[in-house]
VONU-951475 format. One line per field, with one value per residue: y, x, z of N, C-alpha, C in turn; residue number from 1. Coordinates in steps of 0.02 Angstrom, whole numbers. Each point is the difference from the previous one (the first is absolute). Layout:
# VONU-951475
nv c(Y | ...) .
nu c(X | ...) .
nw c(Z | ...) .
cav c(Y | ...) .
cau c(X | ...) .
caw c(Z | ...) .
cv c(Y | ...) .
cu c(X | ...) .
cw c(Z | ...) .
nr c(NUM | ...) .
//
This chain:
# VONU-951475
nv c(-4346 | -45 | 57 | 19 | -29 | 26 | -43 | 43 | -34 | 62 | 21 | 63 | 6 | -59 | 30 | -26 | 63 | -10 | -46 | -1 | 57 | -36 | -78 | 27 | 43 | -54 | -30 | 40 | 27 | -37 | 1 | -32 | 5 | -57 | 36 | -46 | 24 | -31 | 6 | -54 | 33 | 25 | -5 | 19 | -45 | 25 | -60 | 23 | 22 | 59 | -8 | -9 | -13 | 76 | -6 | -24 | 18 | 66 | -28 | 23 | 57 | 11 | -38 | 41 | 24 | -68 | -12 | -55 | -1 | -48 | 10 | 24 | -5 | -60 | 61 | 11 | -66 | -5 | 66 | -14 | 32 | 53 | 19 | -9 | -66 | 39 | -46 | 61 | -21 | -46 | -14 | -45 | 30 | 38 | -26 | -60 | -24 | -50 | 18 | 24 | -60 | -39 | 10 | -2 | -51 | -33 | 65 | -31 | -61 | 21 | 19 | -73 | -39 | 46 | -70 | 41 | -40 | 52 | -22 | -16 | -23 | 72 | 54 | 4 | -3 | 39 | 15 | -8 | 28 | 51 | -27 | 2 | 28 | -58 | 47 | -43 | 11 | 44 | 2 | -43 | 33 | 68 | -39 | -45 | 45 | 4 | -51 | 12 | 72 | -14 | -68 | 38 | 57 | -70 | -69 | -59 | -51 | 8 | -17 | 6 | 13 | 98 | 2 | 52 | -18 | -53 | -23 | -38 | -52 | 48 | -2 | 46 | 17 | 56 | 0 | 40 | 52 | 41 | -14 | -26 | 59 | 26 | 51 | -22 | 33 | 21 | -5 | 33 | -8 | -68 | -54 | -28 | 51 | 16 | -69 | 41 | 82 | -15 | -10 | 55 | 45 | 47 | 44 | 62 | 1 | 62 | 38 | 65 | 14 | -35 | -10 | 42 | -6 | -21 | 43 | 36 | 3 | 0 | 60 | 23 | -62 | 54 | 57 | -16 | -3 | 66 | 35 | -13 | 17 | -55 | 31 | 60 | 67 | -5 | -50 | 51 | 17 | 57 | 29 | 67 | -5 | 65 | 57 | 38 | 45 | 39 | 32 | 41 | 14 | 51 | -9 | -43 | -19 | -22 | -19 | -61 | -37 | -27 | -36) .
nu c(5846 | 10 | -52 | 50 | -47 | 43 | -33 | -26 | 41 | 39 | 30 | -4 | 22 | 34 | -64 | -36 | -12 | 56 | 11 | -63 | -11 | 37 | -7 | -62 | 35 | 26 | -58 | -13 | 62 | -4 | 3 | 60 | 19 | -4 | 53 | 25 | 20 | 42 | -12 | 34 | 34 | 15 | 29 | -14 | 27 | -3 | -14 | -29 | 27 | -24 | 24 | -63 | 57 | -18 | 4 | -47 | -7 | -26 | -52 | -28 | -30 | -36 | 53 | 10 | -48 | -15 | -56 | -12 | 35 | 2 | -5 | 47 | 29 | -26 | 10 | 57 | 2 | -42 | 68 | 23 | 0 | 37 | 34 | 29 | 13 | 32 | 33 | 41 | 44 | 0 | 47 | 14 | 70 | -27 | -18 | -35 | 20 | -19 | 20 | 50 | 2 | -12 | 23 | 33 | -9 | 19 | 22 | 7 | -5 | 14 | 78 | -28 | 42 | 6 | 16 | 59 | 66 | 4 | 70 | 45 | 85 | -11 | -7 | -72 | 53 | -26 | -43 | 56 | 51 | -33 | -1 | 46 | 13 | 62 | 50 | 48 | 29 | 15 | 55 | 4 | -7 | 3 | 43 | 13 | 5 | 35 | 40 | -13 | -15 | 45 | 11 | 3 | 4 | 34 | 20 | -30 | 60 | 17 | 64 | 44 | 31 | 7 | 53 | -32 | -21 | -68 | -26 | -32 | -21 | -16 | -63 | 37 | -55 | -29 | -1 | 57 | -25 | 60 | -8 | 49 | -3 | -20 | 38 | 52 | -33 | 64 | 14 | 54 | 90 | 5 | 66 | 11 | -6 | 44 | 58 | -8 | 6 | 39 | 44 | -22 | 37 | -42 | 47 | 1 | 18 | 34 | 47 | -22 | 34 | 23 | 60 | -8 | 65 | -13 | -40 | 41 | 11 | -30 | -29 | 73 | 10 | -71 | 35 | 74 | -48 | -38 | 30 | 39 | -50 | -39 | -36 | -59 | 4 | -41 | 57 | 39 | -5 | -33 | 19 | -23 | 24 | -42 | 29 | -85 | 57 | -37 | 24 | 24 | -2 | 42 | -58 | 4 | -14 | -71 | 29 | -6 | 8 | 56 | -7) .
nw c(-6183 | 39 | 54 | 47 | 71 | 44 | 48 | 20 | -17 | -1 | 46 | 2 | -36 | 25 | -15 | 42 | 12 | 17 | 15 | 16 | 47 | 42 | 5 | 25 | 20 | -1 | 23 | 35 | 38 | -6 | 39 | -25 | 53 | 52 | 55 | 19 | 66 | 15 | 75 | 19 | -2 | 55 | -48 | 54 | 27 | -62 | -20 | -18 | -55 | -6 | -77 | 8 | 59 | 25 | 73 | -45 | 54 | 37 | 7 | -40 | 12 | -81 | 1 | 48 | -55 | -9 | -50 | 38 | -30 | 21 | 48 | 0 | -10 | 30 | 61 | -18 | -27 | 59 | -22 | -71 | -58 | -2 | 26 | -2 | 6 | -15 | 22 | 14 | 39 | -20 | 64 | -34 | 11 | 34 | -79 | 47 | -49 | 45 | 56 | -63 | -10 | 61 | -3 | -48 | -8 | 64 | -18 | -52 | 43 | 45 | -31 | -24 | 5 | 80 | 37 | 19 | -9 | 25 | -3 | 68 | 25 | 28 | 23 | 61 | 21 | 22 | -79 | -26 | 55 | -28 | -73 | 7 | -23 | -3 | -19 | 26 | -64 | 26 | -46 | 38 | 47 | -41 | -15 | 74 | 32 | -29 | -4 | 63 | 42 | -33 | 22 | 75 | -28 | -35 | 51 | -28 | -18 | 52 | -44 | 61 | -34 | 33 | -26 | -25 | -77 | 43 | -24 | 52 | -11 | -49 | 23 | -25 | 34 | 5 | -32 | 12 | -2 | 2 | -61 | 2 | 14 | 62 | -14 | -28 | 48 | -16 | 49 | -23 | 14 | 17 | -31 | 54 | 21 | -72 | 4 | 55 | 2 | -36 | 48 | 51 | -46 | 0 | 46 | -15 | 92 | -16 | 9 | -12 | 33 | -54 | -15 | -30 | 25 | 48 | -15 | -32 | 42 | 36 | -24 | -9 | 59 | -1 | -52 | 13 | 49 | -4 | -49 | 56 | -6 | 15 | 53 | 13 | 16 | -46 | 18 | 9 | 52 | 10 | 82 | -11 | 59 | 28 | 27 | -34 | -8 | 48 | -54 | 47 | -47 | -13 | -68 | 52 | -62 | 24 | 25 | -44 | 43 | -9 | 55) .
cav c(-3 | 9 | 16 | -31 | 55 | -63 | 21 | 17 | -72 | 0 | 69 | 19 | 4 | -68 | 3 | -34 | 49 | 31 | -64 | -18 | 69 | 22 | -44 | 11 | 49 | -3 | -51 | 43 | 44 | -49 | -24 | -52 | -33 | 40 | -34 | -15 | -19 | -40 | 12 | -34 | 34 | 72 | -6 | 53 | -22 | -51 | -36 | 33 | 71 | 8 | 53 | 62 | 82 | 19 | -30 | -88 | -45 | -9 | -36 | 64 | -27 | -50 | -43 | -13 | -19 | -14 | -45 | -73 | 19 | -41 | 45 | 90 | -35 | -15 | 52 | 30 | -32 | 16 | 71 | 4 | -76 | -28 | 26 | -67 | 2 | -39 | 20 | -3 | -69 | -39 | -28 | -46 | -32 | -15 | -55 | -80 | 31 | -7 | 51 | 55 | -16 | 3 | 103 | 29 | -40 | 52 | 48 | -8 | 3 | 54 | 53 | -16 | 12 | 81 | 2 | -23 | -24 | 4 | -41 | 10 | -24 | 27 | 25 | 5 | -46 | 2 | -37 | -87 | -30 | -30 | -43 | -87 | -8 | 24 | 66 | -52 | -53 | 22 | -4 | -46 | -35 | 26 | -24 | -53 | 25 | 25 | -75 | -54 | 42 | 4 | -56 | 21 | 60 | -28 | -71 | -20 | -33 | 48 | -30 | 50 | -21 | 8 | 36 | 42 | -9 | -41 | 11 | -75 | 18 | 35 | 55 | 69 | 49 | 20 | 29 | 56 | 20 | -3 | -66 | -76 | 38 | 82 | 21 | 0 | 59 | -22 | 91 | 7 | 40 | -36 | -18 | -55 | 13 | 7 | -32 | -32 | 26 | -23 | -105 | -21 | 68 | 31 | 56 | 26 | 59 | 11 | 46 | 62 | 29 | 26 | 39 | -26 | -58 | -53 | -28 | -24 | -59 | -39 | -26 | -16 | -40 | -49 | -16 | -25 | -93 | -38 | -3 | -55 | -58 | -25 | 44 | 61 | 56 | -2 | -24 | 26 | 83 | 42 | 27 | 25 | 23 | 69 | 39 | 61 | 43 | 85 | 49 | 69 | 49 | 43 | 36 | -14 | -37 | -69 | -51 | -63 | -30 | -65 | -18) .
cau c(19 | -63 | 13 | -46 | 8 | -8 | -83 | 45 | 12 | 57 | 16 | -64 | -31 | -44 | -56 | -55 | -26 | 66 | -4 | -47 | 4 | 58 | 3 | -80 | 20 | 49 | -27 | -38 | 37 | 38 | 79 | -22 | 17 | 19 | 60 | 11 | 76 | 10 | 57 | -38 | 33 | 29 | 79 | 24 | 87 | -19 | 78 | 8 | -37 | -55 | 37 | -49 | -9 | 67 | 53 | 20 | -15 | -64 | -58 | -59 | -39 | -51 | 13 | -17 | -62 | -25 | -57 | 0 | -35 | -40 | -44 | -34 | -35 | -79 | -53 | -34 | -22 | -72 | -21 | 5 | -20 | 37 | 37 | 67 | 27 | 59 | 61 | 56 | 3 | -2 | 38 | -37 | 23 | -45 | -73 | -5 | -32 | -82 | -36 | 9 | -51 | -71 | 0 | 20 | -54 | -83 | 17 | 5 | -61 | -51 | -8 | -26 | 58 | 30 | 78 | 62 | 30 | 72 | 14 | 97 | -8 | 17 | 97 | 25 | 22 | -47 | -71 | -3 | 18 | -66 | -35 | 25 | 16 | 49 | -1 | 20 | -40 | -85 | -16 | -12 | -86 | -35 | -33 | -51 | -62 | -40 | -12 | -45 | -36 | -34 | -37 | -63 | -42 | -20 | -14 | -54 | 23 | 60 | 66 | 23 | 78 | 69 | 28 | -30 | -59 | -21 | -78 | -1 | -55 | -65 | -22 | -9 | -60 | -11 | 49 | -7 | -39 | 58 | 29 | 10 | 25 | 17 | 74 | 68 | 89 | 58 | 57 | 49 | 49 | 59 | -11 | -46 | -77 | -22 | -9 | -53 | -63 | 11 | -12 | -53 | -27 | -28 | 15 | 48 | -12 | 50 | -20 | 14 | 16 | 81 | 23 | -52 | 58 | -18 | -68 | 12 | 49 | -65 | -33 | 48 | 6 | -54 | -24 | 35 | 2 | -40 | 46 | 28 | -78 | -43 | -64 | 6 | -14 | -86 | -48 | 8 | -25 | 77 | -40 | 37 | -3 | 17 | -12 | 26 | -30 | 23 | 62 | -7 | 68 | 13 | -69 | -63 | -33 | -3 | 22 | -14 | 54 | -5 | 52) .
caw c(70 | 55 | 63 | 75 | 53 | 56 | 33 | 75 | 34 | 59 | 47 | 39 | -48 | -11 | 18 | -57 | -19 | -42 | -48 | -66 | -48 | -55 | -42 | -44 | -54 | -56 | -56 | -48 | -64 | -60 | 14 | -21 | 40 | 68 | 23 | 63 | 20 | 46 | 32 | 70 | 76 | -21 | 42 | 33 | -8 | -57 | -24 | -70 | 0 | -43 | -45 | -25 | 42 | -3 | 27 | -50 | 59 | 10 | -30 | -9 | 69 | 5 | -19 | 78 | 14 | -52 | -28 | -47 | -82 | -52 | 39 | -34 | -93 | 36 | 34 | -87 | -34 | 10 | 12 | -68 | -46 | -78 | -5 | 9 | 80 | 8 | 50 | -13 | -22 | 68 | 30 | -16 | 40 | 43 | 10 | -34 | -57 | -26 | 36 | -21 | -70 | 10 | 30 | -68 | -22 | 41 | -8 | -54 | 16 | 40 | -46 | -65 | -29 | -10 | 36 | -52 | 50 | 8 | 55 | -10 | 39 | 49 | 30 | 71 | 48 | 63 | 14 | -13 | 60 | 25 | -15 | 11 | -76 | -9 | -32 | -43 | -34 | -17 | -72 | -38 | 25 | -53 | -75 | 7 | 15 | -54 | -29 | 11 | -29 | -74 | 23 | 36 | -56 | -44 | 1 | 49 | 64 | 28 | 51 | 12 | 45 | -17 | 84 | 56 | 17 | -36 | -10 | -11 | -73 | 56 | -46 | 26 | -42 | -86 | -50 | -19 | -58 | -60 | -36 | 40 | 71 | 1 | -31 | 45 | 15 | 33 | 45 | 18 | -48 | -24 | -67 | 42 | -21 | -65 | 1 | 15 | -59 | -74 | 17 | 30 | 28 | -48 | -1 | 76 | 29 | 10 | 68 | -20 | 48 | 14 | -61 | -64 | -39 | 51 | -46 | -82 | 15 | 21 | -85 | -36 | 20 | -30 | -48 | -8 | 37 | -62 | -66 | 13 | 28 | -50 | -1 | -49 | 18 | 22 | 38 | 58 | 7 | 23 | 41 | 59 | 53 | -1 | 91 | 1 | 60 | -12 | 15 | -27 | -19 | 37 | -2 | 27 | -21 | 6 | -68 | 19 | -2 | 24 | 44) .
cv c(0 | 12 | -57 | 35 | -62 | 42 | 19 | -49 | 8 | 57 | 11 | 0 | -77 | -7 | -45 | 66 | 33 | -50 | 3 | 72 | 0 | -44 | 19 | 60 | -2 | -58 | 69 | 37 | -68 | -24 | -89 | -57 | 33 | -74 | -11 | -20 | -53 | 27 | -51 | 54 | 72 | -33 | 36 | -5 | -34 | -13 | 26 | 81 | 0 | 36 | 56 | 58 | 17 | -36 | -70 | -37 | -15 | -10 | 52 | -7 | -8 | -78 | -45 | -16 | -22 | -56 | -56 | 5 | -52 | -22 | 69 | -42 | -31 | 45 | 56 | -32 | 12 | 60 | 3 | -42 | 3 | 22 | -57 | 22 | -49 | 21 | 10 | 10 | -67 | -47 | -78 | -69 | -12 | -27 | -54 | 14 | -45 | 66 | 60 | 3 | 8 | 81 | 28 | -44 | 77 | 39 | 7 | -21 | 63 | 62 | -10 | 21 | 41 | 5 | 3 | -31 | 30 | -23 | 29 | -38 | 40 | 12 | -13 | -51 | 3 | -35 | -80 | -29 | 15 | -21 | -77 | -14 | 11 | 45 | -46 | -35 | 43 | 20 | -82 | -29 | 42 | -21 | -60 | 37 | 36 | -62 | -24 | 46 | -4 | -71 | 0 | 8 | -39 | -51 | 0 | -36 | 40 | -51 | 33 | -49 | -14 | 18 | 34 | -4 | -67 | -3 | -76 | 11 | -1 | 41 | 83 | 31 | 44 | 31 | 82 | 18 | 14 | -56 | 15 | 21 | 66 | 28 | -10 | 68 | -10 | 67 | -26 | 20 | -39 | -30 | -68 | 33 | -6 | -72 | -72 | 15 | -36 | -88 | 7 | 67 | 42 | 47 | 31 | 73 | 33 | 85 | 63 | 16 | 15 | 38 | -22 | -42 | -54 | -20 | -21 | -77 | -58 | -26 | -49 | -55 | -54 | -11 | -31 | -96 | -17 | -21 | -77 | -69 | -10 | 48 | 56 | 43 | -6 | -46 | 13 | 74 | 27 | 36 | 41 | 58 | 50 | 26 | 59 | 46 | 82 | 18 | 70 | 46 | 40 | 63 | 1 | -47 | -76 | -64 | -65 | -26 | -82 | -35 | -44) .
cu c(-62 | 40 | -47 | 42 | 27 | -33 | 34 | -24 | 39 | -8 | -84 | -74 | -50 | -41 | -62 | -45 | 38 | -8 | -62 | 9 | 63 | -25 | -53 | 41 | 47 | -21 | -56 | 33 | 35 | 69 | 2 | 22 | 15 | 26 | 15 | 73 | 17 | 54 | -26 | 29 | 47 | 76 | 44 | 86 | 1 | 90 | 24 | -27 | -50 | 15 | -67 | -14 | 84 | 50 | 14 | -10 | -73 | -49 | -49 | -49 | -61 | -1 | -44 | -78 | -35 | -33 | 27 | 14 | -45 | -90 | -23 | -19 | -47 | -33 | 4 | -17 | -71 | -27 | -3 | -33 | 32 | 92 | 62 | 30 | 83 | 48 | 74 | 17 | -34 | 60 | -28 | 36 | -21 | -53 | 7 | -38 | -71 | -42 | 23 | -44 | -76 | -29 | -3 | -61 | -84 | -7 | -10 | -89 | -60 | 2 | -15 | 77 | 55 | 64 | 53 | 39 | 82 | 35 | 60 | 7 | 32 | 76 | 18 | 15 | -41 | -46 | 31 | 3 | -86 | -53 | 35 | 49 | 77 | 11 | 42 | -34 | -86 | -34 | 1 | -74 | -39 | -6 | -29 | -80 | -36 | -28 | -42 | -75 | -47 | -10 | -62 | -49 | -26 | 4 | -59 | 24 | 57 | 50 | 61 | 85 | 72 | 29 | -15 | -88 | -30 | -72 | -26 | -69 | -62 | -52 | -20 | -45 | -14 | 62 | -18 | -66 | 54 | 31 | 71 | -4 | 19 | 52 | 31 | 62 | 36 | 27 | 57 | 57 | 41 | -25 | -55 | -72 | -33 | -10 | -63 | -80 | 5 | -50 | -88 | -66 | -44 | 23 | 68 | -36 | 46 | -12 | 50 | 25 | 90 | 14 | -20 | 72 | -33 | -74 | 18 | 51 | -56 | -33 | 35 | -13 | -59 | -4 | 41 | 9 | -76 | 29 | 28 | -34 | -19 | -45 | 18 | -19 | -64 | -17 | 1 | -30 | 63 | -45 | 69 | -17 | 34 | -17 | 9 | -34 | 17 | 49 | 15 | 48 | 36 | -29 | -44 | -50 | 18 | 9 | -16 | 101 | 7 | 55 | 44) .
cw c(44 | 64 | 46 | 52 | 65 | 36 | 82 | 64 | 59 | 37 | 43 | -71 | -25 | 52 | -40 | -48 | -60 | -64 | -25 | -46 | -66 | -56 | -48 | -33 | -35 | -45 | -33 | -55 | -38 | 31 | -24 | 64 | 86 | 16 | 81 | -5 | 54 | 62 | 66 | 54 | -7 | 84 | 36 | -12 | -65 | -21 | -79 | -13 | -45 | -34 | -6 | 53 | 3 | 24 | -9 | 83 | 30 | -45 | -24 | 76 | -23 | 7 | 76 | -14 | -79 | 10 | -36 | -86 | -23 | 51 | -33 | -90 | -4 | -19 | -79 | -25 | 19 | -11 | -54 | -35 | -77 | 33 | 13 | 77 | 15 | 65 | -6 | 51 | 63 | -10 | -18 | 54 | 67 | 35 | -35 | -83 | -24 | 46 | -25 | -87 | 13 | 35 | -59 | -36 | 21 | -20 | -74 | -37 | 29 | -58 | -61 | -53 | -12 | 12 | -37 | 83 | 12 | 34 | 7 | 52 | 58 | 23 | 52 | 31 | 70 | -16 | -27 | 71 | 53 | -41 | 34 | -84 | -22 | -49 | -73 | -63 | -18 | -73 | -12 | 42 | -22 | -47 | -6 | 34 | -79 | -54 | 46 | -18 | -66 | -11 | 9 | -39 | -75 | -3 | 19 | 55 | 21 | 29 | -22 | 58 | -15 | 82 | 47 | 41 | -50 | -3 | -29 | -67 | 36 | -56 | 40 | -53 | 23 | -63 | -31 | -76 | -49 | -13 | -22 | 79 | -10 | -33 | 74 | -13 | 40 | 19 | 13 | -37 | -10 | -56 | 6 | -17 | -45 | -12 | 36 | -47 | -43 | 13 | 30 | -9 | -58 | -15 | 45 | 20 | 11 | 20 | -24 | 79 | 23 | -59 | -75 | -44 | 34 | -14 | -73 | 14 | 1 | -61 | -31 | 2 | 11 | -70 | -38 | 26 | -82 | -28 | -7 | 13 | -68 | -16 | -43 | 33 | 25 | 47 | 71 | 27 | 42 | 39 | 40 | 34 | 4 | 55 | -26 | 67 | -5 | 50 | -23 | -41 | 29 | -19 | 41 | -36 | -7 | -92 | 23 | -30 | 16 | 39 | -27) .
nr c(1 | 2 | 3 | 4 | 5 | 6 | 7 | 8 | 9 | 10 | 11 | 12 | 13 | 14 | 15 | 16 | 17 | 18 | 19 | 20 | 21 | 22 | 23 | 24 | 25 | 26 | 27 | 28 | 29 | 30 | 31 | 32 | 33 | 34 | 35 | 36 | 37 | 38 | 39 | 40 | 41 | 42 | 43 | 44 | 45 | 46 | 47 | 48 | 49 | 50 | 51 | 52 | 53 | 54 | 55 | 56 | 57 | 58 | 59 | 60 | 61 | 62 | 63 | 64 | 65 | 66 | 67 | 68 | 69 | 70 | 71 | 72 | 73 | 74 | 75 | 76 | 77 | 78 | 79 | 80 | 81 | 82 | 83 | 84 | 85 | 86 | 87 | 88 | 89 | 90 | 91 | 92 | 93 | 94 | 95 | 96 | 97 | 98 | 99 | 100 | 101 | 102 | 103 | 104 | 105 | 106 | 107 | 108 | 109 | 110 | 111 | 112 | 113 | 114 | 115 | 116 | 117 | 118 | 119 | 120 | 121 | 122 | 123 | 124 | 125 | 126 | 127 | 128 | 129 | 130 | 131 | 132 | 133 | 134 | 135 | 136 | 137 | 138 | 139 | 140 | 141 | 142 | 143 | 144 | 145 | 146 | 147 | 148 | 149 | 150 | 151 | 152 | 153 | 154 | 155 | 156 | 157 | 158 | 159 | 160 | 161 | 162 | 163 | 164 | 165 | 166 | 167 | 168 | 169 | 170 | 171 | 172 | 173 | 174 | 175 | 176 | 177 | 178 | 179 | 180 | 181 | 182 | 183 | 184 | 185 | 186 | 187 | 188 | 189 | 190 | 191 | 192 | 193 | 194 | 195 | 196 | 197 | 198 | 199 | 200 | 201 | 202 | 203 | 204 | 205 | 206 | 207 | 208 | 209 | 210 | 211 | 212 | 213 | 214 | 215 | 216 | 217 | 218 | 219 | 220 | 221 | 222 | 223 | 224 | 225 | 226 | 227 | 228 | 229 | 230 | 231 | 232 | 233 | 234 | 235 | 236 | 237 | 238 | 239 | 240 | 241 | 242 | 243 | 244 | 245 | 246 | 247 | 248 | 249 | 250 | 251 | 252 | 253 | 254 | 255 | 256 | 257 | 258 | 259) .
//
């Protein structure tokens, strides 16, 4: 098992000071990776809830202040030099995918081969209606953003034209340092997800924070779309996501727990 840390990217705490200290010390103690999250906006009247706070409505209030992620991955990428730099997740739906390849490309580049790529394609209905992005259909312009992507990353000539997006023939350079291309992770809980991992993906991100039936469910269901694939176990990784935090007994003593 390998650990990693997401880097405090959000709340009062994403500071440029905060950020190199943290990152230089956790490439010192061995951590094998650091992480970035994606949020474009904090929704005051949001059209959906947020199952990870109590009242399943309001938004966490760090959510109100955060760092670019793939901006903040750059800026580690210059603070480190062995430690892996991946994102869980980025909204992939949100970006034209030669300007989401060639970012992931840079980056890949600047960290001499450190990036992993997580991707999902997002819940909120606020940030699609302010990216410009129907909420409609959005598993299926993920999986052309991920086909053309990995175009990007290993043609020499790049053509590109399906429905959503086209890419006349062109040459896009430079090409990532990981051959064929960075790992591909995938976030999310429907069966669509697994399936897309399986067709485009290296892996899954999947997320410790509800009930541990609802995480075993999850596994279940990645390891079960293998089975059914051509592929094999190995060729995938498994990453998940944990929120631990303190809480007190009715000893008084502090325990680590998880949300």
């Amino acid at each position: 098992m390998k650990i990693g840390l997401v880097v405090p990217q959000f709340g009062i705490n994403a500071t440029k000071e905060n950020l190199i200290r943290f990152v230089q010390i956790a490439e010192q103690e061995g951590f094998e990776s650091l992480w970035v999250y994606d949020r474009m906006l904090y929704a005051i009247n949001p059209q959906q809830p947020y199952l990870g706070t109590p009242d399943k409505r309001e938004w966490p209030e760090f959510f109100k202040n955060n760092l670019d992620p793939l901006a903040t991955l750059a800026f580690i990428a210059a603070n480190t030099t062995k430690v892996n730099l991946g994102t869980c997740i980025i909204d992939m739906t949100f970006h034209n995918p030669i300007t989401l390849a060639k970012e992931f490309t840079t980056i890949d580049i600047l960290s001499e081969g450190r990036t992993i790529c997580g991707f999902g394609i997002g819940w909120s209905k606020d940030e699609y209606l302010a990216a410009n992005i129907p909420y409609e259909k959005r598993g299926e312009r993920a999986n052309q953003i991920l086909k053309a992507m990995k175009k990007v990353w290993t043609e020499n000539i790049v053509e590109f034209n399906e429905d959503f997006y086209k890419i006349p023939k062109s040459i896009i350079d430079p090409k990532p340092i990981q051959k064929p291309h960075p790992k591909i992770l995938l976030g999310g809980f429907s069966p669509k997800t697994f399936e897309r991992m399986i067709k485009y993906g290296d892996g899954y991100i999947g997320t410790l924070a509800g009930s541990f039936d609802y995480f075993h469910n999850s596994i279940k269901m990645f390891n079960d779309s293998i089975e059914k694939s051509s592929r094999t176990r190995r060729d995938f990784d498994l990453t998940v996501l944990t929120f631990p935090y303190l809480m007190k007994t009715s000893s008084e003593k502090k325990v680590i727990g998880l949300l």
